[in-house]
MDTraj code that builds the backbone (N, CA, C; nanometers):
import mdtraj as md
import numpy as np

residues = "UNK UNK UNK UNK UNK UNK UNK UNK UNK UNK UNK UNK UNK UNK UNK UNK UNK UNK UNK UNK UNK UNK UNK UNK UNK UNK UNK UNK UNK UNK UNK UNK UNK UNK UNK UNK UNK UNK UNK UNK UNK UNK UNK UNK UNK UNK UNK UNK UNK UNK UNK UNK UNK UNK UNK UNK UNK UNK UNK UNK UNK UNK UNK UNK UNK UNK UNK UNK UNK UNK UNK UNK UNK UNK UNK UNK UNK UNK UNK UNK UNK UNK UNK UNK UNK UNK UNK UNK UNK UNK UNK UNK UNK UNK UNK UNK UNK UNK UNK UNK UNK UNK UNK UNK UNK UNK UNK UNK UNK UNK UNK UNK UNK UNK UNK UNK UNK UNK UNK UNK UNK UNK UNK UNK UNK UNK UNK UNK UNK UNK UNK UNK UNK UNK UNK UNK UNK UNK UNK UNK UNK UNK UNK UNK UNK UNK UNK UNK UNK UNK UNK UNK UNK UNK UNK UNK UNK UNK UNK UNK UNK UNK UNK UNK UNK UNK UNK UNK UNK UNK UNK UNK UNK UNK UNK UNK UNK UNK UNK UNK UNK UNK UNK UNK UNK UNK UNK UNK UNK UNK UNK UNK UNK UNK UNK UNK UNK UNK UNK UNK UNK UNK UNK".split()
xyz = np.array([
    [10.5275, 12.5440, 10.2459],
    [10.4661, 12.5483, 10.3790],
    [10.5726, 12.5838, 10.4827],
    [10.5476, 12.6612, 10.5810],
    [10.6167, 12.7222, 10.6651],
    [10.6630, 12.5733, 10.7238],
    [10.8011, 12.5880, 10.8774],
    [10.8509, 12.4855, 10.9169],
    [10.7808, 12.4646, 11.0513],
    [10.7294, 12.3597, 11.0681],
    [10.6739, 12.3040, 11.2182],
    [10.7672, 12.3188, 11.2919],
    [10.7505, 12.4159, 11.4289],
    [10.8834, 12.4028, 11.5393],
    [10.8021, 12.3539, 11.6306],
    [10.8356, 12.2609, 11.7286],
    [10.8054, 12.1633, 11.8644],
    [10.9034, 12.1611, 11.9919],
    [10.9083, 12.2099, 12.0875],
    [10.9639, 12.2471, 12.2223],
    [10.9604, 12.1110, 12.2994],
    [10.9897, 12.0620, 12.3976],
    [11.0049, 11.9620, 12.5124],
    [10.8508, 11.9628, 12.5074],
    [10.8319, 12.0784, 12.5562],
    [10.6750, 12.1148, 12.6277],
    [10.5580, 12.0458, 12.5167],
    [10.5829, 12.0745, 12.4154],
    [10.4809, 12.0397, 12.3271],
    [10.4947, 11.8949, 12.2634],
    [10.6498, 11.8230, 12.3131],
    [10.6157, 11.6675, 12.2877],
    [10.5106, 11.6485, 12.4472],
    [10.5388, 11.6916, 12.5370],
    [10.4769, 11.6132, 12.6777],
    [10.3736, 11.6548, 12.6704],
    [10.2855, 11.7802, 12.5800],
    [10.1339, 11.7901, 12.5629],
    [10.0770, 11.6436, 12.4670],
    [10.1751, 11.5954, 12.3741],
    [10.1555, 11.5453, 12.2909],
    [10.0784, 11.3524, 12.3602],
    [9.9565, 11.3047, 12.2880],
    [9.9014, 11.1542, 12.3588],
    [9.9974, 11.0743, 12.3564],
    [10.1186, 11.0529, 12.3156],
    [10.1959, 10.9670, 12.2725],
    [10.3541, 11.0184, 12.3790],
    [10.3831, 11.1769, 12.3205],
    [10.4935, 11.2688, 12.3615],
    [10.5058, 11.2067, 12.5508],
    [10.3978, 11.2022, 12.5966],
    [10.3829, 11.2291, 12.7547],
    [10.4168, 11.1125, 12.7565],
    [10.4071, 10.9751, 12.7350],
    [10.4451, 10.8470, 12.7861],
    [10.6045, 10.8231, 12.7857],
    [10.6685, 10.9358, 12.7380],
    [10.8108, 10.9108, 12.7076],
    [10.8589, 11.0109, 12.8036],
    [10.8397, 11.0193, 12.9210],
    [10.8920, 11.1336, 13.0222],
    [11.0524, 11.0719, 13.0562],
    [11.0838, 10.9289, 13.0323],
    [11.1652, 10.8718, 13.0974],
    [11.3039, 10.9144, 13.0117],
    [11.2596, 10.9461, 12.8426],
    [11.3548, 10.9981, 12.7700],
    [11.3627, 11.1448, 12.7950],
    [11.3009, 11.2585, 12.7972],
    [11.2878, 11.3625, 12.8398],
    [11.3708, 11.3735, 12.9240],
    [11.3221, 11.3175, 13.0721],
    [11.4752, 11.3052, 13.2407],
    [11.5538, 11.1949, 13.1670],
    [11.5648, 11.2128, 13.0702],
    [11.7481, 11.1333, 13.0822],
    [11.8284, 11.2288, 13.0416],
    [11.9357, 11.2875, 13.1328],
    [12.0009, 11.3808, 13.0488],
    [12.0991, 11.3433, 12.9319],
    [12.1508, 11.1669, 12.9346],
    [12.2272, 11.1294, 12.8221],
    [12.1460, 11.1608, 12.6692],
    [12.0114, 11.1290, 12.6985],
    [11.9267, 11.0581, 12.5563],
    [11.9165, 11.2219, 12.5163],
    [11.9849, 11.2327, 12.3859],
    [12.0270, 11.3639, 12.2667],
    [11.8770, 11.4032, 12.2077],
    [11.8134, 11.4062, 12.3041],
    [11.6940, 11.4365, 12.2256],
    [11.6750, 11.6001, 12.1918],
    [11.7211, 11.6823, 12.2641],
    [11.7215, 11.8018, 12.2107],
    [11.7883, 11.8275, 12.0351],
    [11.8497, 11.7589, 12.0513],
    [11.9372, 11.7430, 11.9238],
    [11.8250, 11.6600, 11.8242],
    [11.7999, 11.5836, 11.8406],
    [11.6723, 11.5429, 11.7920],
    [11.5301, 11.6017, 11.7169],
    [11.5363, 11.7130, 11.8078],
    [11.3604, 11.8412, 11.8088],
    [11.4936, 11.9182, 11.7449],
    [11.5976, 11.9461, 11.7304],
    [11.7065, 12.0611, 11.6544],
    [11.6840, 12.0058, 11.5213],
    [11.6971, 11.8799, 11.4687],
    [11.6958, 11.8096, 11.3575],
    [11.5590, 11.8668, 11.2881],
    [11.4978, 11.7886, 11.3497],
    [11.3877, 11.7829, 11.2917],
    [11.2213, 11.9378, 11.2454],
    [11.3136, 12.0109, 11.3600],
    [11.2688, 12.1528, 11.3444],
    [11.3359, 12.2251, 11.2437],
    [11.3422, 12.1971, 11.1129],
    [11.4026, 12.2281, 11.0063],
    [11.3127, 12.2585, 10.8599],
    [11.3048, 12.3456, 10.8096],
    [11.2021, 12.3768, 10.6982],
    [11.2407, 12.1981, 10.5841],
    [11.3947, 12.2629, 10.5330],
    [11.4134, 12.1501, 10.4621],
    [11.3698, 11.9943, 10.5085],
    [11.4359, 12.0016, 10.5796],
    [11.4574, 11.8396, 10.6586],
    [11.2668, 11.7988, 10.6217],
    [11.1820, 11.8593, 10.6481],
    [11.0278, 11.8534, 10.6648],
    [10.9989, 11.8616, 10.5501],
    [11.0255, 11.9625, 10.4539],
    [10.9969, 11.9132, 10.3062],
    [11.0297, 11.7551, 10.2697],
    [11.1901, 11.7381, 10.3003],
    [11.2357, 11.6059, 10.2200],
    [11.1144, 11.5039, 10.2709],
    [11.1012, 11.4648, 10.4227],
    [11.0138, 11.3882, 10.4409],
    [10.8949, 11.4097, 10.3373],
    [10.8042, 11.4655, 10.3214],
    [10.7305, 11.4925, 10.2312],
    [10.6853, 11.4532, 10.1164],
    [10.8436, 11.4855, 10.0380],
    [10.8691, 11.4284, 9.9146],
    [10.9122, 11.2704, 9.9951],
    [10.9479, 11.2375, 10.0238],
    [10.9355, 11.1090, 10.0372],
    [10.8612, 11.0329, 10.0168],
    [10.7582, 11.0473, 10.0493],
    [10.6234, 10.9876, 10.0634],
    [10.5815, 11.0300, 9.9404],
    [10.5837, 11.1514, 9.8663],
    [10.4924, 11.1581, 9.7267],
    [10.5851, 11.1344, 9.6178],
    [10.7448, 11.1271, 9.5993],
    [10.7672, 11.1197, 9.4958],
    [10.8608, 10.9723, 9.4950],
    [10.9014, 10.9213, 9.5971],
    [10.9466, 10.7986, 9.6251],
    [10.8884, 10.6704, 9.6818],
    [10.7734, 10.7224, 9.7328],
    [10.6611, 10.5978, 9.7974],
    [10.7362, 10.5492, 9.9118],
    [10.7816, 10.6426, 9.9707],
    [10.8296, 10.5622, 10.1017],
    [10.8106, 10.6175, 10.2261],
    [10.8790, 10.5661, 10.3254],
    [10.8182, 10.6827, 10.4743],
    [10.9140, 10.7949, 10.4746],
    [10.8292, 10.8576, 10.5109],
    [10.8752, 11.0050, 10.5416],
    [11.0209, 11.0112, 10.6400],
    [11.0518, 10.9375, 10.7127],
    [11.1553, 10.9243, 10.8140],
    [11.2705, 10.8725, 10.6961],
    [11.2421, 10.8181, 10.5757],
    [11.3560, 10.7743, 10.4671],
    [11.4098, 10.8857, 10.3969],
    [11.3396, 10.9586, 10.4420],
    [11.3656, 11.1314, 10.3246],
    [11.4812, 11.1954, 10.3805],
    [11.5673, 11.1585, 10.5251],
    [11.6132, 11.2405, 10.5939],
    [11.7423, 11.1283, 10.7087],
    [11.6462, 10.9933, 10.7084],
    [11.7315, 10.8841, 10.8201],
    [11.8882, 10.8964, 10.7919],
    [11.9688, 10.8739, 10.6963],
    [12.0655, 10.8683, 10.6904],
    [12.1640, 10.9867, 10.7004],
    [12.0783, 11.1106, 10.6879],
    [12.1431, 11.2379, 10.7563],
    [12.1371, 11.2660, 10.9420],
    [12.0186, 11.1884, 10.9413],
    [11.9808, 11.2056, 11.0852],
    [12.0898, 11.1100, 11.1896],
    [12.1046, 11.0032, 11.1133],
    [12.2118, 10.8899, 11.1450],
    [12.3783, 10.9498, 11.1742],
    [12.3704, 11.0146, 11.0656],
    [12.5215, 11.0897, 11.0492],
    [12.5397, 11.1669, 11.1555],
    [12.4416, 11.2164, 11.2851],
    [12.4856, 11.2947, 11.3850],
    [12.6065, 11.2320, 11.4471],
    [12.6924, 11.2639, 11.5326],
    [12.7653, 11.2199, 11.5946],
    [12.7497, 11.1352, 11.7106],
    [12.6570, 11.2723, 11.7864],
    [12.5905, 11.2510, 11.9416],
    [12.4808, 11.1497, 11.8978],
    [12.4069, 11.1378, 11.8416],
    [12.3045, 11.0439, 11.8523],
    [12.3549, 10.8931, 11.7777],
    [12.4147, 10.9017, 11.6502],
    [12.5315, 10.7616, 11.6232],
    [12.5743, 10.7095, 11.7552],
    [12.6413, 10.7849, 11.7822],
    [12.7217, 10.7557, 11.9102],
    [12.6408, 10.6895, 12.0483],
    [12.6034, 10.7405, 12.0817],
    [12.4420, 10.7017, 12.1414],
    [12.3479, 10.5441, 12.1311],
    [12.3284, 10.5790, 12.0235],
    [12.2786, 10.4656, 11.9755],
    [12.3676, 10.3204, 11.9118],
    [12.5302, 10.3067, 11.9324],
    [12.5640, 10.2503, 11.9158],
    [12.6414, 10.2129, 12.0739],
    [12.6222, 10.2646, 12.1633],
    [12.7315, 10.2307, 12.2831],
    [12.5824, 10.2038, 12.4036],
    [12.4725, 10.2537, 12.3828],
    [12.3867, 10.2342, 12.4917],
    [12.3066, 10.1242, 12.5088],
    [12.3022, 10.0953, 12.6456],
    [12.1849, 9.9710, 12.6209],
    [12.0811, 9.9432, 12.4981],
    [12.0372, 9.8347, 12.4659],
    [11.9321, 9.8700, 12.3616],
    [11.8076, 9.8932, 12.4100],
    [11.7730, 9.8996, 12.5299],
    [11.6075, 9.9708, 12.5844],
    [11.5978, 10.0951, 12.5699],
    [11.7563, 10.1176, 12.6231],
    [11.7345, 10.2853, 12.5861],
    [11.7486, 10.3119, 12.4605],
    [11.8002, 10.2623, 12.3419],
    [11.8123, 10.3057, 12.2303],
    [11.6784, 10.2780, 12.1609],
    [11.6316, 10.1890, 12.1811],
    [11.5005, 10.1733, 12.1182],
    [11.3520, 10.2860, 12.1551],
    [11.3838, 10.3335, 12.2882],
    [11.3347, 10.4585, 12.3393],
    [11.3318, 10.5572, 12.3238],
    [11.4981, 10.5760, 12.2272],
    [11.5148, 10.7420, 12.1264],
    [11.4222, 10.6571, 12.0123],
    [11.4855, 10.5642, 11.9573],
    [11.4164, 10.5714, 11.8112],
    [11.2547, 10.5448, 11.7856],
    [11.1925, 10.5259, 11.9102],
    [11.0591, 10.5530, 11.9180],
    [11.0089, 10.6726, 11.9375],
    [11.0844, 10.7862, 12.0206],
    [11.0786, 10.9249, 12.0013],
    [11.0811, 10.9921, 11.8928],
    [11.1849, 10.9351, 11.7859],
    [11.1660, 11.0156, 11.6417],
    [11.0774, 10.9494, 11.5528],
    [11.0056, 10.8459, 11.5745],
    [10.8635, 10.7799, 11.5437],
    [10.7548, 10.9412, 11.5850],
    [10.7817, 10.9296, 11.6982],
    [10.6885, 11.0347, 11.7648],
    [10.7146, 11.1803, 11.6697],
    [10.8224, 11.2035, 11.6924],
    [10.8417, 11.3783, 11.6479],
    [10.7861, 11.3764, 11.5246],
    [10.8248, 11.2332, 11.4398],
    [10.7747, 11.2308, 11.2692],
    [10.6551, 11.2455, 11.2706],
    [10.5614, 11.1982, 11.3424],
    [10.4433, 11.1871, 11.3124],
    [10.3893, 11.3435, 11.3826],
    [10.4614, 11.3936, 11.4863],
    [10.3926, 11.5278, 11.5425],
    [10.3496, 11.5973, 11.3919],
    [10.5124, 11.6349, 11.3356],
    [10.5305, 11.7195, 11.2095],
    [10.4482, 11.6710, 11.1042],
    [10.4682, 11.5545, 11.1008],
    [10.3027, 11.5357, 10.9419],
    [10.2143, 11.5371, 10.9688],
    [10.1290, 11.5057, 11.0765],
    [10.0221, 11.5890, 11.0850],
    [9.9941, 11.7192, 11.0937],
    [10.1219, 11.8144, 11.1635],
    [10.0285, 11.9047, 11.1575],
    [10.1083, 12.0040, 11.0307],
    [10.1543, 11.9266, 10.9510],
    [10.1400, 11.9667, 10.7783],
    [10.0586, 11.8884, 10.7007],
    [9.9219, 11.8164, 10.7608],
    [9.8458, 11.7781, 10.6451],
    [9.8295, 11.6576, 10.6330],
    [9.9424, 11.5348, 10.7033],
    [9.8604, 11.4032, 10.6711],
    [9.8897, 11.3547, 10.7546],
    [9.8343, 11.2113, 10.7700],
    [9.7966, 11.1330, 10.8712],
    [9.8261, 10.9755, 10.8716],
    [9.8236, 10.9112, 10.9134],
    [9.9153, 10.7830, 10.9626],
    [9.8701, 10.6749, 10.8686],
    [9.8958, 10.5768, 10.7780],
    [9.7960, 10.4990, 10.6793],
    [9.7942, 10.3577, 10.7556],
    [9.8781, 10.3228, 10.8583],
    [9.8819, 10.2171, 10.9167],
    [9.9439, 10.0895, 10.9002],
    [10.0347, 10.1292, 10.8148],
    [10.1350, 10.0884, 10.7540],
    [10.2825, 10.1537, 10.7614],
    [10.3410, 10.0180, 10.7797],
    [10.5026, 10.0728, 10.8263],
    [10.6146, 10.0632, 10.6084],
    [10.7124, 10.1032, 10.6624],
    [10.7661, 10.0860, 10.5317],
    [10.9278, 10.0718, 10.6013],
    [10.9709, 9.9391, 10.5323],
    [11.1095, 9.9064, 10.5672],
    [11.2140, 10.0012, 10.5398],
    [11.3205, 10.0279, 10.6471],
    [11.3989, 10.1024, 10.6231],
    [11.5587, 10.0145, 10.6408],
    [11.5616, 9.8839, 10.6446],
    [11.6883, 9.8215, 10.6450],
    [11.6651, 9.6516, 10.6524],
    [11.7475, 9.5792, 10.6385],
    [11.7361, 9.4566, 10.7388],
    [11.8101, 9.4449, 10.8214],
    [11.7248, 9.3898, 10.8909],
    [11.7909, 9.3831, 11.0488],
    [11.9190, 9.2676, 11.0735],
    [12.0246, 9.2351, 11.1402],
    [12.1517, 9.1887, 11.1832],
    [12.0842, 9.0795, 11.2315],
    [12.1036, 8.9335, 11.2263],
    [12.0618, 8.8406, 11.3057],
    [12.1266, 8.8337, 11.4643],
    [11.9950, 8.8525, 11.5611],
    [12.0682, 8.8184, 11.6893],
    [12.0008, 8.7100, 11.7680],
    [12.0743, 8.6678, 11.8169],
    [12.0096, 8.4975, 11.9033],
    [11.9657, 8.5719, 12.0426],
    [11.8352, 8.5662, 12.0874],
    [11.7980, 8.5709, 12.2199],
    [11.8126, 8.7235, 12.2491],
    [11.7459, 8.7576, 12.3425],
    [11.7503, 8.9412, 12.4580],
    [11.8875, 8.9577, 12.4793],
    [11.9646, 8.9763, 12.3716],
    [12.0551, 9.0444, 12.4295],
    [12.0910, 9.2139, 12.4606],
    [12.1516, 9.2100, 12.5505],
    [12.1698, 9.3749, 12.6327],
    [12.2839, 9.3746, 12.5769],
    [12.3450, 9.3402, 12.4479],
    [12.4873, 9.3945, 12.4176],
    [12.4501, 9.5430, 12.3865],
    [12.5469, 9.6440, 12.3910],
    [12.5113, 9.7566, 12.3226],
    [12.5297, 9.7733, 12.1511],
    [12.4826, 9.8378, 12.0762],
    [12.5096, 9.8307, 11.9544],
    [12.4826, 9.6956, 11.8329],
    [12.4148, 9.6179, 11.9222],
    [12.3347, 9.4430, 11.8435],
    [12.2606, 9.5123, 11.7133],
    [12.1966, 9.5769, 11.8189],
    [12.0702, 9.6211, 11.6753],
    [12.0734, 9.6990, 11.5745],
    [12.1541, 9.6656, 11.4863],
    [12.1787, 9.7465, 11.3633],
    [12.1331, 9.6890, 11.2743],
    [12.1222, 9.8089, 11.1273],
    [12.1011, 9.6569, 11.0347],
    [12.2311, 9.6432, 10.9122],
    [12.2089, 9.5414, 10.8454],
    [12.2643, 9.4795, 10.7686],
    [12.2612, 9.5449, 10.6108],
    [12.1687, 9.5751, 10.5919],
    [12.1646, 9.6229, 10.4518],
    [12.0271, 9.7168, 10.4157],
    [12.0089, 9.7720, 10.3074],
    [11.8882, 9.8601, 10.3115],
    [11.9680, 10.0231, 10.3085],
    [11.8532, 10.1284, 10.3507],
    [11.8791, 10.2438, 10.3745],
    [11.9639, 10.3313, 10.4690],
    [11.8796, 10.2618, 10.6083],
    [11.9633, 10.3130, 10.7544],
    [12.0456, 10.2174, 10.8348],
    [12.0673, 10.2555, 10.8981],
    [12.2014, 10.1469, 11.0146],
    [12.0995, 10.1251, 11.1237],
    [12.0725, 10.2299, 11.1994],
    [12.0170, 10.1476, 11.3385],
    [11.8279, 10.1522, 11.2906],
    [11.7715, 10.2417, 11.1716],
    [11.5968, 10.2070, 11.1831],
    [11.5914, 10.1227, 11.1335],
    [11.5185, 10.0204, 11.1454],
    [11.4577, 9.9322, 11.0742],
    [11.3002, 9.9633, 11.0253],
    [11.1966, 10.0043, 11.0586],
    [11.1010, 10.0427, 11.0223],
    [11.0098, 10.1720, 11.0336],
    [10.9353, 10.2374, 10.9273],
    [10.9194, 10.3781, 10.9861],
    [10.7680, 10.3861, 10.8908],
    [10.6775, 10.4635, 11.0156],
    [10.5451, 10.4887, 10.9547],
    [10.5208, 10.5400, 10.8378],
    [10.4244, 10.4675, 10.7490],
    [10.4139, 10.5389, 10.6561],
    [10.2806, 10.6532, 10.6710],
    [10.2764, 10.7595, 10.5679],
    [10.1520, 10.8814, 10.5690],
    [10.1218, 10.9082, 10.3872],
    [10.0132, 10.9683, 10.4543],
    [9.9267, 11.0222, 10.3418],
    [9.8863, 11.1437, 10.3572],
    [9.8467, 11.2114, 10.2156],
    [9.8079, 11.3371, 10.2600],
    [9.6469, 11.3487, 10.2918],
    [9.6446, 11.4213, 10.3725],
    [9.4405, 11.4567, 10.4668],
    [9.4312, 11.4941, 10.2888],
    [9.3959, 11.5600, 10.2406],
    [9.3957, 11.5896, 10.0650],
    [9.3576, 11.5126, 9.9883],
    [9.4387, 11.3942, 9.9722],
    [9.4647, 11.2762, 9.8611],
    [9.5833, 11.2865, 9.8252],
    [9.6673, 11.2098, 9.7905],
    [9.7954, 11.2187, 9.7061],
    [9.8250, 11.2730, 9.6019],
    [9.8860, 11.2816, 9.5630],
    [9.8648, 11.3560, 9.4362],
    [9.8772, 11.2360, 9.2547],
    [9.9526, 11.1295, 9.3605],
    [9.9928, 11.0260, 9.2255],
    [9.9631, 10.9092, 9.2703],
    [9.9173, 10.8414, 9.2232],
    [9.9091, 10.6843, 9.2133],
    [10.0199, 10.5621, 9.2674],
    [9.9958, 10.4936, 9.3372],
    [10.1136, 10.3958, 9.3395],
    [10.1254, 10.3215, 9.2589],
    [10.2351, 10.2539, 9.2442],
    [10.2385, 10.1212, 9.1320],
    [10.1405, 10.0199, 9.1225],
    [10.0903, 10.0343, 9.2488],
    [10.0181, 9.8997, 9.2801],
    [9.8601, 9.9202, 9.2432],
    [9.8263, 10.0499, 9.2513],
    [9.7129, 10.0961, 9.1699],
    [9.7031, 10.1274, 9.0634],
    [9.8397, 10.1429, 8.9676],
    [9.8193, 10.1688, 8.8565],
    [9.8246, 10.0357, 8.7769],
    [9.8448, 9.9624, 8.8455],
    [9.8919, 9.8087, 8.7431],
    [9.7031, 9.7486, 8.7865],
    [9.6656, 9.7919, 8.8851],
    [9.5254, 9.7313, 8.8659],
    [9.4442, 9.8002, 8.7561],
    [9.4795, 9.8877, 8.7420],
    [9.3755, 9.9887, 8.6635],
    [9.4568, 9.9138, 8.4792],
    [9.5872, 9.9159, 8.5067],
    [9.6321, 9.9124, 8.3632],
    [9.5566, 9.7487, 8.3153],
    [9.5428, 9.6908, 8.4449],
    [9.5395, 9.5002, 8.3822],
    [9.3521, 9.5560, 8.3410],
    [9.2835, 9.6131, 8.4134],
    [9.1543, 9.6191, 8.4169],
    [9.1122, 9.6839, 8.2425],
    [9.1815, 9.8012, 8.2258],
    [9.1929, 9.8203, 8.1090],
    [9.2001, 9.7062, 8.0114],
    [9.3219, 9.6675, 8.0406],
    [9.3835, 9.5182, 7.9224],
    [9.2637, 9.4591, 7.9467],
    [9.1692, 9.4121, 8.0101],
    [9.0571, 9.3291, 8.0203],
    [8.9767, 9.3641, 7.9214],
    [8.9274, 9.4525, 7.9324],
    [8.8390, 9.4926, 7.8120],
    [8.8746, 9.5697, 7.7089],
    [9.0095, 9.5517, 7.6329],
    [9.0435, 9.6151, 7.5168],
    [9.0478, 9.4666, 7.4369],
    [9.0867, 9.3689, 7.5225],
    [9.0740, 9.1841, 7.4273],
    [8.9097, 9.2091, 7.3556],
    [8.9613, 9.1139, 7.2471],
    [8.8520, 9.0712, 7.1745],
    [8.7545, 8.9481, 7.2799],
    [8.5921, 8.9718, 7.2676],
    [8.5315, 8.8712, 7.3018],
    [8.5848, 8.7101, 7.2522],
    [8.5960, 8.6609, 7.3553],
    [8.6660, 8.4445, 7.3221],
    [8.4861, 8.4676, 7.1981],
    [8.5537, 8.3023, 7.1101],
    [8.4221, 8.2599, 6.9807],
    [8.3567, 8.2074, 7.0983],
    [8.2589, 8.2172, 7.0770],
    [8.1156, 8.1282, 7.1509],
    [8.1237, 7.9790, 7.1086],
    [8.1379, 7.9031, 7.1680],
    [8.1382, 7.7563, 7.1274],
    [8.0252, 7.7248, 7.1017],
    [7.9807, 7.6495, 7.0013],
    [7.8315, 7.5966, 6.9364],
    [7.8271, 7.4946, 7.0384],
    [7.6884, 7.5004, 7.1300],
    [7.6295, 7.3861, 7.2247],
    [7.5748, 7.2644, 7.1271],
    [7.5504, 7.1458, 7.1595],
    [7.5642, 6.9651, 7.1405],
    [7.4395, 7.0288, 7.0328],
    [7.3517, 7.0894, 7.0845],
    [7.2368, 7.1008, 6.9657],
    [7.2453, 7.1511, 6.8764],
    [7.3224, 7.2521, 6.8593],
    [7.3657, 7.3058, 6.6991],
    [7.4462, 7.2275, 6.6741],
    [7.5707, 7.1612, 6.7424],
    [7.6503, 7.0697, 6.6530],
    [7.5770, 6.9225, 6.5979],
    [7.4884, 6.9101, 6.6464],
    [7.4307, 6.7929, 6.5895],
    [7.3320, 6.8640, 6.4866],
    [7.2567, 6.9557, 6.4916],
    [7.1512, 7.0014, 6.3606],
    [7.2788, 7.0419, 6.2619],
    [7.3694, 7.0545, 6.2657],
    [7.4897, 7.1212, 6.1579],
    [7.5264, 7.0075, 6.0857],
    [7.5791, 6.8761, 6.2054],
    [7.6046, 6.7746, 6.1167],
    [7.5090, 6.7264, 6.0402],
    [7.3552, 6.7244, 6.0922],
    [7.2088, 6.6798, 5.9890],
    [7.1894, 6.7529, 5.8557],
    [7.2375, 6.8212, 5.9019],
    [7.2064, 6.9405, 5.7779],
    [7.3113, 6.9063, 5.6992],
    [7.4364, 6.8696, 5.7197],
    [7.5282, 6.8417, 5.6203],
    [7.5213, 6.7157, 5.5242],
    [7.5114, 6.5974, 5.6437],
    [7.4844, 6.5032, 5.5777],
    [7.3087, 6.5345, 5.4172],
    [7.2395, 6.5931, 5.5060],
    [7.1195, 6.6148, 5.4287],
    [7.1685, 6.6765, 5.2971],
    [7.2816, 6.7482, 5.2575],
    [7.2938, 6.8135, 5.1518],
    [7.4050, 6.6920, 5.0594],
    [7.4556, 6.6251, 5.1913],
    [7.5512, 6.4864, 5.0836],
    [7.4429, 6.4488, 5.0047],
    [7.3021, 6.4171, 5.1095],
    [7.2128, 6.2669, 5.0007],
    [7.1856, 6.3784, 4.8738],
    [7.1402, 6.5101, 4.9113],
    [7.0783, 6.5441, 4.7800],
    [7.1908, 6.5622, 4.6685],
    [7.3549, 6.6228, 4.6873],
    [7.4349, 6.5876, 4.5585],
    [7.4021, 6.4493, 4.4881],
    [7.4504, 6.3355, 4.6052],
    [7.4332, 6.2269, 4.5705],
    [7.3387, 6.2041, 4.4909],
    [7.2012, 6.2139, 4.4774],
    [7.0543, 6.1994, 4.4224],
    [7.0847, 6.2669, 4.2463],
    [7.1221, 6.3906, 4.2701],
    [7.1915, 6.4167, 4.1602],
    [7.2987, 6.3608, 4.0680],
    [7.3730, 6.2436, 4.1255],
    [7.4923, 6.2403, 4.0497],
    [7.5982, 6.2398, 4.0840],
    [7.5966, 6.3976, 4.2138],
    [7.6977, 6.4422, 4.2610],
    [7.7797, 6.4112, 4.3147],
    [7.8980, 6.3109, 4.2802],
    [8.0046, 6.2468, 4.4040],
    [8.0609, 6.3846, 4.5301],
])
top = md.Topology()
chain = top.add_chain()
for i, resn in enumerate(residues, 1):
    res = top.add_residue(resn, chain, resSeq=i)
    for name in ("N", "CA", "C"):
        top.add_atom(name, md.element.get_by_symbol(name[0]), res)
traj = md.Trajectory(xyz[None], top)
């Protein structure tokens, strides 16, 4: 599939793009660098495969290259955190421009991309919000998608229902337990065949 390209203009057409005018007039926030990233054939495949051959969000296919910028590292480690949380809601935005309009759509579900650094209380330090371990340094969570299509593969989590559902009915039927009334006509009947040996002879 050809590469989605997106201009300033076409995040601020965008329902979401327009509420972020405040990143747009900032001339610090690297967002051009940002729509440079992400306007990339490859970069838009990997997301892609992300989601179909790794089960994860599409923003995991690519975060830790995207991280590696200089200007935006940099950025996001020295600036307030309102404003940093304001880029990384922008590339929330750009991700989702580009998968939709290659085909899928939002499942409403996020997918972890780190754990987060313990911090006590609002703090305005710059650079607090990183994380600790996981995939990326400063995302912590990123939308997951599906394809408008269907997927093409199964998740784990559907295939283990289908596999246990299977296992259900490949077991043998449990024995039927004999109810109080056959076990009592079984024992009559037994005893009934003692008296007649007996009658015979028969110890």
């Amino acid at each position: 599939m050809p590469e989605i390209r997106f201009t300033r203009k076409d995040f601020l057409e965008d329902r979401q793009g327009r509420t972020f005018a405040d990143v747009l007039n900032d001339p610090e926030q690297p967002l051009d660098l940002v729509l440079e990233f992400f306007n990339d054939a490859e970069h838009q495949r990997r997301m892609e495969e992300s989601e179909i051959h790794h089960d994860r969000p599409a923003l995991a296919g690519v975060v830790r290259e995207l991280e590696s910028l200089k200007p935006l590292d940099q950025f996001l480690g020295k600036q307030h955190p309102r404003r940093t949380k304001r880029l990384r809601q922008v590339v929330g935005v750009v991700v989702r421009m580009i998968m939709e309009r290659r085909g899928w759509r939002k499942t409403g579900r996020k997918g972890s991309l780190g754990v987060r650094a313990t911090v006590s209380g609002r703090t305005t330090r710059p650079g607090t919000y990183h994380n600790t371990g996981g995939l990326a340094f400063w995302f912590l969570r990123a939308e997951r998608y599906e394809r408008e299509a269907g997927m093409p593969y199964r998740s784990v989590r559907q295939r283990r229902r289908t596999h246990d559902a299977d296992r259900k009915e490949d077991q043998a039927p449990a024995i039927k337990r004999r109810s109080k009334k056959e076990h009592r006509n079984g024992e009559t009947s037994s005893r009934d065949d003692a008296g007649s040996l007996r009658k015979k002879g028969i110890q």
